[in-house]
VOPAGU-2260 file (C-alpha; in pm, 1 decimal, decimal comma):
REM VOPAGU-2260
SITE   aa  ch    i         X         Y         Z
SITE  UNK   A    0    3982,4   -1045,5    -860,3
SITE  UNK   A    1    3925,4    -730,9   -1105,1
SITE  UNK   A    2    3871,3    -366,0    -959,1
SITE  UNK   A    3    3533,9    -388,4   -1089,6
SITE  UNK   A    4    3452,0    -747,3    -862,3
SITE  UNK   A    5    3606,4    -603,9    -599,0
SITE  UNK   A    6    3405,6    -260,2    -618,4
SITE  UNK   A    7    3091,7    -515,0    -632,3
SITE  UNK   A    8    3135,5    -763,8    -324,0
SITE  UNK   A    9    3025,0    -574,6     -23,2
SITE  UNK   A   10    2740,7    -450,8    -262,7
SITE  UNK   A   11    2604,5    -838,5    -374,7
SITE  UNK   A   12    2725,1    -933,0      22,6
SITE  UNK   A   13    2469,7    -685,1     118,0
SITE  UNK   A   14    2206,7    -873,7     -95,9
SITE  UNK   A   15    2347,6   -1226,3      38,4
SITE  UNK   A   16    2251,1   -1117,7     345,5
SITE  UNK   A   17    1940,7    -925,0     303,7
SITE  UNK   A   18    1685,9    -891,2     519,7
SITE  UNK   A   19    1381,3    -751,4     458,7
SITE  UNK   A   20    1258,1    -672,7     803,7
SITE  UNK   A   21    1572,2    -564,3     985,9
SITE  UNK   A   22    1616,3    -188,1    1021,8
SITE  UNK   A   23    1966,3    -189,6     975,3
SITE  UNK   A   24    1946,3    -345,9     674,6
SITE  UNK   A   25    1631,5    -134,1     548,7
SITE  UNK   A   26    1815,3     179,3     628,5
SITE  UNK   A   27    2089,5     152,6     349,9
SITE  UNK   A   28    1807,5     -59,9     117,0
SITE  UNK   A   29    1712,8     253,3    -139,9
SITE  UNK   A   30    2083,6     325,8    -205,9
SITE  UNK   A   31    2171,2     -85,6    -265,3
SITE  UNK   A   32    1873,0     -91,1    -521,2
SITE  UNK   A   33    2037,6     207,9    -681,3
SITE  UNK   A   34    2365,3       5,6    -701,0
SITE  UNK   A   35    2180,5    -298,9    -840,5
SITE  UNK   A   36    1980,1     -92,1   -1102,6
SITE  UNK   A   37    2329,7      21,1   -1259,1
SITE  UNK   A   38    2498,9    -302,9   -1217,3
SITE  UNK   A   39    2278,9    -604,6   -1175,5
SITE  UNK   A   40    1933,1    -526,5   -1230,1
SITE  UNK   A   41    1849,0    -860,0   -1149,6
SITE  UNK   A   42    2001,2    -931,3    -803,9
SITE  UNK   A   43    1990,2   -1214,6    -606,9
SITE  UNK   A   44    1930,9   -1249,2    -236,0
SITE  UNK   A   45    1933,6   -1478,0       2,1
SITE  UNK   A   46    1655,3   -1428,0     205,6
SITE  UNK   A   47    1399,1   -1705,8     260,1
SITE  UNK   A   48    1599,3   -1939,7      98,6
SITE  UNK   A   49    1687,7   -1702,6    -210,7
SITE  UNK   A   50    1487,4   -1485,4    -495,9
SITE  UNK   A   51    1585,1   -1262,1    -764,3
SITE  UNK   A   52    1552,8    -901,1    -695,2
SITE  UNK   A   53    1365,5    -734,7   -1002,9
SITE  UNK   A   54    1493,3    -337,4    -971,8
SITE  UNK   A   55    1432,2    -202,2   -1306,3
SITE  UNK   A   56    1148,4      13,6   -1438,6
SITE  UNK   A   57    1086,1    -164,7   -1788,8
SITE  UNK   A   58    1157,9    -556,2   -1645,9
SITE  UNK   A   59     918,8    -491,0   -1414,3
SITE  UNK   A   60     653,7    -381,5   -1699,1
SITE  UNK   A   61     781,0    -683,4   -1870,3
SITE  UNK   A   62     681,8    -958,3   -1609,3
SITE  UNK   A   63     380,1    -780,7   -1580,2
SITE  UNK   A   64     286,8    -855,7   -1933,2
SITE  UNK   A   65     354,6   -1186,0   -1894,8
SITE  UNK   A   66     149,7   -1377,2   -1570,0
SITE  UNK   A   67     187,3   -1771,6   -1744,5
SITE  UNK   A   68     566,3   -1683,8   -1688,4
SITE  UNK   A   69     537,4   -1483,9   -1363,7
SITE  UNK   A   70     293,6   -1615,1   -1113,1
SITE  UNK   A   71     156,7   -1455,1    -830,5
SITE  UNK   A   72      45,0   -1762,1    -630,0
SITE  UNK   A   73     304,4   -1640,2    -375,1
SITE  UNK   A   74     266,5   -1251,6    -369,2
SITE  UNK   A   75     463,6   -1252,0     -39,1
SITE  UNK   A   76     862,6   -1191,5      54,9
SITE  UNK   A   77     718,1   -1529,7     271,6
SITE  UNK   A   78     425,5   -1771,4     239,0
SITE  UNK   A   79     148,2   -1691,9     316,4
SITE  UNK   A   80     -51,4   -1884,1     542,9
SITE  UNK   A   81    -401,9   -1801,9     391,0
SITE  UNK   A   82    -545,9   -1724,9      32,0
SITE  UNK   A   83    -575,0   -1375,5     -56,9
SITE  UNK   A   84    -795,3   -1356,1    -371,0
SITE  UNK   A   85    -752,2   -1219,2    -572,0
SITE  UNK   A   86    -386,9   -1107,4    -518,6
SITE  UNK   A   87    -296,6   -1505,8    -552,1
SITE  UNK   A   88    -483,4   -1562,2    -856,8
SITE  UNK   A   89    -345,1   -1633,5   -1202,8
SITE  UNK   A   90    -547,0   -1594,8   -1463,1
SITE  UNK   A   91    -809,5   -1734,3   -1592,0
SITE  UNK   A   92    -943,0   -1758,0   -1231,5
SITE  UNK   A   93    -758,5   -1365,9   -1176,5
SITE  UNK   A   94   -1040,3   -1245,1   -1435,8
SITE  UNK   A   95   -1359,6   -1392,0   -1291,4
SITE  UNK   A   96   -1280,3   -1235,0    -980,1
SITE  UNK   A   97   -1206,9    -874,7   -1093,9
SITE  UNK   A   98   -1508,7    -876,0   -1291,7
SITE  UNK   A   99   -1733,9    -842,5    -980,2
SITE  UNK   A  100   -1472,9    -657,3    -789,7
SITE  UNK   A  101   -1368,1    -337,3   -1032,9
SITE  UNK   A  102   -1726,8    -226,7    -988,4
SITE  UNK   A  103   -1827,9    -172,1    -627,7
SITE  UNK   A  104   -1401,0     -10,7    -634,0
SITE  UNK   A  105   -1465,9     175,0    -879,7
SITE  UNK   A  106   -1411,5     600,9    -898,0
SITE  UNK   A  107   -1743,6     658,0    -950,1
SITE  UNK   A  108   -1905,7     374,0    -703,4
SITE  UNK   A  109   -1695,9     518,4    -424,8
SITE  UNK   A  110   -1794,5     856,1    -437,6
SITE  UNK   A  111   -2106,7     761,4    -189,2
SITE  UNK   A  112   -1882,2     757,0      82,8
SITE  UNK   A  113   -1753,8    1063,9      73,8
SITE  UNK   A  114   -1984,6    1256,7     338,2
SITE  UNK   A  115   -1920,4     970,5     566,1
SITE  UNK   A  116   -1507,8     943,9     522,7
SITE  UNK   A  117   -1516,4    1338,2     534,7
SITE  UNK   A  118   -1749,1    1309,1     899,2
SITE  UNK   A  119   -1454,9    1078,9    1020,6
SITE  UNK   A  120   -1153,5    1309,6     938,3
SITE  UNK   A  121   -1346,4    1605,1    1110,3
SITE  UNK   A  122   -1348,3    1343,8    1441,4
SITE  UNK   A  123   -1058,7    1248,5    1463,6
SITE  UNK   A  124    -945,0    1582,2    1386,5
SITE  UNK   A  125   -1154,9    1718,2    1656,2
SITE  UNK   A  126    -998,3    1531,6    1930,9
SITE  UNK   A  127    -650,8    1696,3    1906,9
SITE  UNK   A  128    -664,0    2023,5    1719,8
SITE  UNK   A  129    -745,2    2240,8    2065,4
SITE  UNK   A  130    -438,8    2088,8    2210,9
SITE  UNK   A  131    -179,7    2236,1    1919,0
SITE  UNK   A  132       4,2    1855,1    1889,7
SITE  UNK   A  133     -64,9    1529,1    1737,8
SITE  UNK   A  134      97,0    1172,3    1724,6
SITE  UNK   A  135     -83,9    1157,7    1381,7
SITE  UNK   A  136      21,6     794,2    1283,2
SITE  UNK   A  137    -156,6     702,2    1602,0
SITE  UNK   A  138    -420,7     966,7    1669,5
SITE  UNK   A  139    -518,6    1015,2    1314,2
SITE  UNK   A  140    -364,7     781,8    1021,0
SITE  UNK   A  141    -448,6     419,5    1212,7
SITE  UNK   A  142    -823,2     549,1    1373,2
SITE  UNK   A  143    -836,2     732,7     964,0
SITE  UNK   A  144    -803,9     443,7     718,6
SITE  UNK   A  145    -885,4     151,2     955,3
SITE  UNK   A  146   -1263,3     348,9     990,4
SITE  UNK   A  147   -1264,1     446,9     636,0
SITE  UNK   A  148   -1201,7      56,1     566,3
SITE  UNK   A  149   -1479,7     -33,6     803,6
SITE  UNK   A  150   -1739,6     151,6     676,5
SITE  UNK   A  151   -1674,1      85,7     359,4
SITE  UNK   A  152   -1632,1    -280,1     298,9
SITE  UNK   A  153   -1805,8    -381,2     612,0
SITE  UNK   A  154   -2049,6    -137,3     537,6
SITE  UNK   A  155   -2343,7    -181,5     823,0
SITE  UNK   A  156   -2657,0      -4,3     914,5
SITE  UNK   A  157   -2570,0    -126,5    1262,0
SITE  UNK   A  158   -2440,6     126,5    1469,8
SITE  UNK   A  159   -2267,9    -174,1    1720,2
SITE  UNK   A  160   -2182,4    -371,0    1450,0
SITE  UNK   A  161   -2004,7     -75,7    1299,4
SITE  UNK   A  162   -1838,1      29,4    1576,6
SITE  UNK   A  163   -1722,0    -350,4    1650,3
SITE  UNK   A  164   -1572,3    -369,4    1320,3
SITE  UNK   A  165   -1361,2     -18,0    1369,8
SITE  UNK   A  166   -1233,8    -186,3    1651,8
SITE  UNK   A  167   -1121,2    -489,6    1520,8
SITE  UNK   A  168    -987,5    -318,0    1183,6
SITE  UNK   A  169    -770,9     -67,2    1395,4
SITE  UNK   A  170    -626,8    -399,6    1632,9
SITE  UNK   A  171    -540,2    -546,7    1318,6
SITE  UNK   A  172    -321,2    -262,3    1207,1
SITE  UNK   A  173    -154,9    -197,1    1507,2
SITE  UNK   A  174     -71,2    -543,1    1667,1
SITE  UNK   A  175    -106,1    -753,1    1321,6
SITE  UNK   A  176    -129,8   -1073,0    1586,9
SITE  UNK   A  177    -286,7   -1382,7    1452,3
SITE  UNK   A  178    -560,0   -1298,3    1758,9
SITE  UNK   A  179    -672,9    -953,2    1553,1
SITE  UNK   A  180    -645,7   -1127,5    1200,8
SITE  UNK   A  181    -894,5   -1402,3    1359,5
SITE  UNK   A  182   -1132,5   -1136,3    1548,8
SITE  UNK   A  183   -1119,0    -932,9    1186,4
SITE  UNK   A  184   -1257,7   -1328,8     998,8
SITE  UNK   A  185   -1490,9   -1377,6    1229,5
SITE  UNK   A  186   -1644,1   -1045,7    1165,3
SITE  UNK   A  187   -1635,8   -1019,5     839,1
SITE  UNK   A  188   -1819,6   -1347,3     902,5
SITE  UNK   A  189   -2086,7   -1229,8    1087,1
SITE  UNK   A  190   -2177,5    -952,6     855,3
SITE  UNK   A  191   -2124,4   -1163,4     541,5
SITE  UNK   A  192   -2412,7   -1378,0     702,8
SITE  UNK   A  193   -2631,9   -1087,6     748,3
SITE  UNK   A  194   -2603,5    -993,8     359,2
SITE  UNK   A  195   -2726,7   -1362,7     286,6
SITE  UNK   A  196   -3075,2   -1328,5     435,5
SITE  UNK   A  197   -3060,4    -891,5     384,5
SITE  UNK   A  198   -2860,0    -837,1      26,4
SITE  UNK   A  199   -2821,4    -446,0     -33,1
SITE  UNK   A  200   -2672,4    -260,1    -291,1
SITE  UNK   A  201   -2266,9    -297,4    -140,0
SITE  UNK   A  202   -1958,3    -468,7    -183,9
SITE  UNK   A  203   -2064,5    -764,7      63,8
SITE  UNK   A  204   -2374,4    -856,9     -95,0
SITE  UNK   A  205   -2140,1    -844,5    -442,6
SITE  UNK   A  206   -1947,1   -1146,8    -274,6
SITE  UNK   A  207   -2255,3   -1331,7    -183,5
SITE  UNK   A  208   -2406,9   -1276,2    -493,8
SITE  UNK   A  209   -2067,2   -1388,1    -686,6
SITE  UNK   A  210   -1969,1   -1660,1    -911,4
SITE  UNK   A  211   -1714,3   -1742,1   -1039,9
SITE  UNK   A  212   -1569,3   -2057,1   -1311,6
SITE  UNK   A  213   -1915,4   -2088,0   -1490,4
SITE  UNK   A  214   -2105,4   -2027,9   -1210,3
SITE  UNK   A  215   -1930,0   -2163,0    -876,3
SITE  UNK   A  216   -2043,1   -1943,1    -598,0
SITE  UNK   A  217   -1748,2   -1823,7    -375,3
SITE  UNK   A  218   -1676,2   -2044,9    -105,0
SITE  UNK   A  219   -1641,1   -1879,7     275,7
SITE  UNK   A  220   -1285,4   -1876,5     235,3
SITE  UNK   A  221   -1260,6   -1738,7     -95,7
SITE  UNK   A  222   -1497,4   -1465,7      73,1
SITE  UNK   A  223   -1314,2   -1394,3     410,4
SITE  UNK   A  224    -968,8   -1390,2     185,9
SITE  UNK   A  225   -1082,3   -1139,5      -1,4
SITE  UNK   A  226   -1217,1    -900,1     293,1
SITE  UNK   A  227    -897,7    -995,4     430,8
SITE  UNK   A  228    -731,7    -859,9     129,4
SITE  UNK   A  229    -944,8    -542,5     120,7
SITE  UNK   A  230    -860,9    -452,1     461,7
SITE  UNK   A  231    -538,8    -573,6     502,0
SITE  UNK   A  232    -402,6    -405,0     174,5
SITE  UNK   A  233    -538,4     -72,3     239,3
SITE  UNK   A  234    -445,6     -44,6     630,9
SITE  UNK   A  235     -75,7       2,2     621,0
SITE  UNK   A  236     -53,9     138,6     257,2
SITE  UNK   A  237    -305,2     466,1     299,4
SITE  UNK   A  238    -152,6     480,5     664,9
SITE  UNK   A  239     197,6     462,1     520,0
SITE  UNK   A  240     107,8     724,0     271,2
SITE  UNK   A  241     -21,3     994,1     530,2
SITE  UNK   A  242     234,5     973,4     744,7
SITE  UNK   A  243     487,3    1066,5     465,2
SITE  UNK   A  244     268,9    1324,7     360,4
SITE  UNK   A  245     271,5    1461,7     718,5
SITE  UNK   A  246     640,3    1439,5     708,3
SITE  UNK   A  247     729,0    1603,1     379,8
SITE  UNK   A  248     506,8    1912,3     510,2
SITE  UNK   A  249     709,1    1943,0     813,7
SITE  UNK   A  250    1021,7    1965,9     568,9
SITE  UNK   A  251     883,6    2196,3     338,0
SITE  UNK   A  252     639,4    2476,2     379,6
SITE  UNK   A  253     641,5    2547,8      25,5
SITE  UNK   A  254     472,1    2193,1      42,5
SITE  UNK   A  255     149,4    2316,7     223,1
SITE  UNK   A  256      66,9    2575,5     -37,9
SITE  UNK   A  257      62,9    2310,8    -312,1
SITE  UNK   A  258    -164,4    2077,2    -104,5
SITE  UNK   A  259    -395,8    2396,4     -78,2
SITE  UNK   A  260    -480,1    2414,0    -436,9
SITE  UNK   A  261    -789,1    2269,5    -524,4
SITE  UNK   A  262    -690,6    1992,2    -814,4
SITE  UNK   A  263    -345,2    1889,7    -624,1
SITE  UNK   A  264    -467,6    1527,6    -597,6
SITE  UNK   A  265    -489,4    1541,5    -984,6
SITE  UNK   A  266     -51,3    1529,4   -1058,6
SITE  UNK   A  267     125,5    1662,2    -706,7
SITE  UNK   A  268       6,7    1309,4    -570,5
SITE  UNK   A  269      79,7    1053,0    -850,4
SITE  UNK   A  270     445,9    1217,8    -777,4
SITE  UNK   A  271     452,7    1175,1    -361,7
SITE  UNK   A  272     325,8     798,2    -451,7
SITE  UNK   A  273     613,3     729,2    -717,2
SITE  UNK   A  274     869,1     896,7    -427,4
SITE  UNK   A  275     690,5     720,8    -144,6
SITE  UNK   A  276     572,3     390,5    -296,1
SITE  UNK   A  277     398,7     248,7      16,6
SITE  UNK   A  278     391,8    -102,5    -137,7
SITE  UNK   A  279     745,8    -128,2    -220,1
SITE  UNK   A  280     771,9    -489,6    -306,4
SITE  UNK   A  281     575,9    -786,3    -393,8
SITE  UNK   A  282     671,5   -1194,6    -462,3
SITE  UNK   A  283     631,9   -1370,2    -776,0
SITE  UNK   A  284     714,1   -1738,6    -875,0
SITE  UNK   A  285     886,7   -1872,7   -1199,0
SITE  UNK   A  286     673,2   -2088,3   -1444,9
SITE  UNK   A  287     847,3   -2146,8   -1695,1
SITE  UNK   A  288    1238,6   -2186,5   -1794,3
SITE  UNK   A  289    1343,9   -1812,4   -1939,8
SITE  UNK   A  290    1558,9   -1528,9   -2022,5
SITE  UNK   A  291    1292,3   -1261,0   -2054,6
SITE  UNK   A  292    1486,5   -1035,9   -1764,9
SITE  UNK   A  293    1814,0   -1044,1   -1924,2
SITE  UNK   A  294    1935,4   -1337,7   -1684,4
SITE  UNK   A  295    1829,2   -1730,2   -1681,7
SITE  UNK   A  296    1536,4   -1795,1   -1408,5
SITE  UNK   A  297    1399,1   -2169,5   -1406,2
SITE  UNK   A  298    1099,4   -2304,7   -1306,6
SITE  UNK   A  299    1011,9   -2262,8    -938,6
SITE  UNK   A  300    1233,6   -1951,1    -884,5
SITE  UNK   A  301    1105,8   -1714,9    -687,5
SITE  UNK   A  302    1126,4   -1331,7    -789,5
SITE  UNK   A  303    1064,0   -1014,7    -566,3
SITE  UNK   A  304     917,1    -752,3    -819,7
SITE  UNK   A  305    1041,5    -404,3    -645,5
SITE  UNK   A  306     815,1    -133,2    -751,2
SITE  UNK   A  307     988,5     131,8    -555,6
SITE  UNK   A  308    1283,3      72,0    -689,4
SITE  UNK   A  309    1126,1      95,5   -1041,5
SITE  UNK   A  310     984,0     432,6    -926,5
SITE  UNK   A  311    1341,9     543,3    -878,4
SITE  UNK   A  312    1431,2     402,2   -1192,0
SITE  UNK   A  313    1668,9     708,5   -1365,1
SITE  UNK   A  314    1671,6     597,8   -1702,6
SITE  UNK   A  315    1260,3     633,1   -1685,1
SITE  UNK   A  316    1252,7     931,1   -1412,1
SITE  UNK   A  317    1507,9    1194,6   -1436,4
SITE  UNK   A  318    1649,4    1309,3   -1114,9
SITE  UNK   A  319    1442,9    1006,6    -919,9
SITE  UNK   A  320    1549,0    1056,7    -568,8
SITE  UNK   A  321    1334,9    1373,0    -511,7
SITE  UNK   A  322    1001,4    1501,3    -533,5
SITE  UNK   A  323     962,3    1700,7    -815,8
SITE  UNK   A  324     622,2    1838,8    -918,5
SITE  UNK   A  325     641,4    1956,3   -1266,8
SITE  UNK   A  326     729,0    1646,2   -1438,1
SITE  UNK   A  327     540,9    1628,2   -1762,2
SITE  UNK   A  328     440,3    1313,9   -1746,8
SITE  UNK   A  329     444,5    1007,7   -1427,2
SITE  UNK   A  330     342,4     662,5   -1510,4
SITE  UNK   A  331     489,4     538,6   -1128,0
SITE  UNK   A  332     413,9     193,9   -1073,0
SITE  UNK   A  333     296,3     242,1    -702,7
SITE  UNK   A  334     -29,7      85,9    -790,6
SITE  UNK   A  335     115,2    -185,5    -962,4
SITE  UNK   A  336      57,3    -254,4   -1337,6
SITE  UNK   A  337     -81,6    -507,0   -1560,6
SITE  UNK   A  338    -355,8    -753,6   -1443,8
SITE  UNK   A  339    -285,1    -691,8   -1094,4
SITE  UNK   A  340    -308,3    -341,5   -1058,7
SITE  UNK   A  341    -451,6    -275,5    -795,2
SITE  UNK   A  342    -822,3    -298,1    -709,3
SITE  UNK   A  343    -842,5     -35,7    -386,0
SITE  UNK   A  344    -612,3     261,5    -623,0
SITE  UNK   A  345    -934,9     505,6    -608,1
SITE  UNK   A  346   -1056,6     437,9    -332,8
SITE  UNK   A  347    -630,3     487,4    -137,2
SITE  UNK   A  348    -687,9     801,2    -377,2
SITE  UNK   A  349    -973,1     916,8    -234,6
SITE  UNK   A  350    -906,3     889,9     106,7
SITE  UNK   A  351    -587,6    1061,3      98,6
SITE  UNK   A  352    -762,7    1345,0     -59,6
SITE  UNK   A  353    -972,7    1402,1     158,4
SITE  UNK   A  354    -758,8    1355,4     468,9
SITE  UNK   A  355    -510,4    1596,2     342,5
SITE  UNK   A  356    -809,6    1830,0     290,0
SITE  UNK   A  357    -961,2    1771,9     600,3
SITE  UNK   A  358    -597,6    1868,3     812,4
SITE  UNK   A  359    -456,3    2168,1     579,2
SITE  UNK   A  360    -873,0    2306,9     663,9
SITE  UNK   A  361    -775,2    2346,8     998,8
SITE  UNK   A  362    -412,3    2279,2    1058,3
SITE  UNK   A  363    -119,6    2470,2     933,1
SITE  UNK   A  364     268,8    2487,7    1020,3
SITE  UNK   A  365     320,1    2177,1    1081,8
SITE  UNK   A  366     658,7    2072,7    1299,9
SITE  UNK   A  367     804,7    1769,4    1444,2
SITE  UNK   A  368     821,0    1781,5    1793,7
SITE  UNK   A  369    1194,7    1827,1    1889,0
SITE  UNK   A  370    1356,0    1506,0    2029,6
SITE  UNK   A  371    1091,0    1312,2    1951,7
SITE  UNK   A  372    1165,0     963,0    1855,5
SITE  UNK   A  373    1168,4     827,9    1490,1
SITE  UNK   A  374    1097,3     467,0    1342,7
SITE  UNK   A  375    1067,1     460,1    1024,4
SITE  UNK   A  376     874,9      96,4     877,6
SITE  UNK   A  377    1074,9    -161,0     779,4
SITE  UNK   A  378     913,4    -498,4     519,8
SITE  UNK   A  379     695,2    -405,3     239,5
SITE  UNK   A  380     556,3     -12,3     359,8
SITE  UNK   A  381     971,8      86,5     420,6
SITE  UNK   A  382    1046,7     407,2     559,2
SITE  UNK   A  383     697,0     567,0     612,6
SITE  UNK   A  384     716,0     674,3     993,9
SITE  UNK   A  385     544,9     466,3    1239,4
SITE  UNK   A  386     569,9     740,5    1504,7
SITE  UNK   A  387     488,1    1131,2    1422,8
SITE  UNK   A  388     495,6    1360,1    1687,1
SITE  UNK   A  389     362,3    1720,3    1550,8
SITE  UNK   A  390     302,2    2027,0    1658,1
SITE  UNK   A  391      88,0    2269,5    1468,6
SITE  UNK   A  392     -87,2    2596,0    1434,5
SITE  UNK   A  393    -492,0    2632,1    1388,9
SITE  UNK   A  394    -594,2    2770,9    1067,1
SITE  UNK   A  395    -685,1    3131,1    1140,2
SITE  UNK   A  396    -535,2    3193,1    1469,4
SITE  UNK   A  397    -307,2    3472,0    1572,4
SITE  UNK   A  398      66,5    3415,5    1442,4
């Protein structure tokens, strides 16, 4: 065996024996993808019965290009047991369903809810800030996105129908049981019925009012999947994505300044998403026999496209392990690219604006709270904390 092999094995034994959803493994996963980047950018595991491990920036843009080659029919690590328009879609059937989607997702569509996702922050926020601490994934990122979520693409006139469909979004992100993922159909369900006899100008009535193929009308399971996808794909993401914020301003008071400055959503967050890239990973399946990625993949192969890694990627991001705020330019892939970027980017965007807005209005000095205890997420959102203990000071009190 040659110096360079032997250098290698406990690096591709690592991989062997991957496991997505184990925190021992997920602990030492960022520094193994920096291993494979330099050495075999195209890695094989073998978890779930094997894949290939896509870690570089520009393959990644290449597969993109190329969905008759790459499908996303499995966009899981594992199966999934239910469709998930249009995340599972290939084109031409990917197209007919972002054409009535982009709209109602769209920058300028979304600005409506504004006044009502800013009224939620202030809530939430009011039920801890007299008592100087927070668990803020529980108290405020959870109760945050999964209302934001439900008033947005469940988007009711009923106060009890609202307030149901809070409670079933926020069961859904903290248990994820097959119990909350049922209680969250049959919702979505019930309102989806109400837009068929009372159409309005919102995202539900877009999905009754849909067609698709020529002219198919959605079926009730194309419909649920993709309320399903909507909610499901913006729960632990945006959550994810607060939580490191909160973190990052407890290392770094420099930090809070920044997020003071009036346009810091417009470049100081496209570089915490590259860093933080809440959807780290995503499946793909082989089509076709080919080379495209520098190694041979056949037909039926399946592929793990690992945007975070890409994000990390030095030869496209100098210095990649850090946050650094005055890079010229940031095309991060933590959105995705190609056909399948993804459809909820302004409206994560917006959210996180305003949350961080919201908090730094009337929090400041944030702190963990000393001994506290510290998980951070293992699968697809790695290494945002799932527990956040803070303490803080009120904006404006006495030092």
């Amino acid at each position: 065996m040659t110096d360079s092999n032997q250098a290698s094995e406990p690096h591709q034994r690592f991989f062997d024996e991957l496991d997505w959803f184990d925190p021992r493994h997920c602990a030492h996963l960022d520094d193994e993808l920096g291993w494979a980047r330099t050495h075999c950018p195209v890695v094989h595991t073998g978890f779930n019965g094997g894949m290939y491990v896509v870690t570089r920036y520009a393959d990644l843009v290449t597969m993109a290009a190329h969905p008759e080659i790459f499908s996303s029919t499995v966009p899981g690590l594992t199966s999934v047991p239910v469709a998930i328009p249009p995340i599972d879609l290939d084109p031409p059937l990917h197209s007919d369903f972002r054409a009535f989607l982009n709209g109602p997702f769209s920058r300028e569509s979304l600005k409506r809810y504004r006044p009502v996702i800013e009224e939620l922050a202030d809530e939430l926020i009011d039920g801890f800030v007299d008592a100087g601490s927070v668990e803020f994934v529980g108290e405020f990122a959870i109760p945050y996105t999964a209302g934001a979520l439900a008033k947005v693409v469940l988007e009711d006139e009923d106060p009890q129908r609202l307030r149901r469909a809070i409670e079933v979004t926020t069961e859904v992100s903290v248990t994820n049981s097959p119990e909350s993922f049922g209680a969250l159909a049959a919702m979505a369900a019930e309102v989806l019925a109400h837009r068929e006899v009372d159409p309005r100008d919102d995202f539900l009535s877009s999905l009754v009012t849909a067609t698709v193929e020529g002219g198919r009308a959605l079926s009730m399971e194309e419909r649920l999947g993709v309320v399903s996808v909507l909610m499901l794909g913006g729960l632990d993401t945006t959550r994810g994505l607060l939580a490191y914020i909160a973190k990052f301003l407890t290392e770094d008071q420099n930090l809070e300044t920044r997020l003071r400055q009036p346009d810091w959503v417009r470049s100081d967050l496209d570089e915490i998403l590259r860093l933080t890239s809440t959807v780290s990973v995503m499946g793909r399946v082989v089509m076709q026999d080919n080379d495209l990625l520098g190694v041979s993949l056949t037909k039926g192969d399946r592929v793990a496209v690992h945007w975070r890694s890409a994000n990390r990627d030095a030869s496209r991001f100098e210095d990649p392990d850090r946050l650094d705020f005055d890079r010229n330019r940031n095309p991060h892939l933590a959105f995705g690219v190609g056909i399948h970027r993804c459809l909820g980017r302004h409206f994560a965007r917006m959210q996180t604006e305003i949350a961080v807005d919201r908090l730094l209005n009337r929090l400041t000095n944030l702190r963990v709270v000393s001994g506290s205890p510290q998980h951070p997420a293992v699968g697809i959102s790695i290494g945002a904390p799932e527990q956040l203990h803070l303490e803080f000071d009120r904006v404006g009190s006495p030092a």
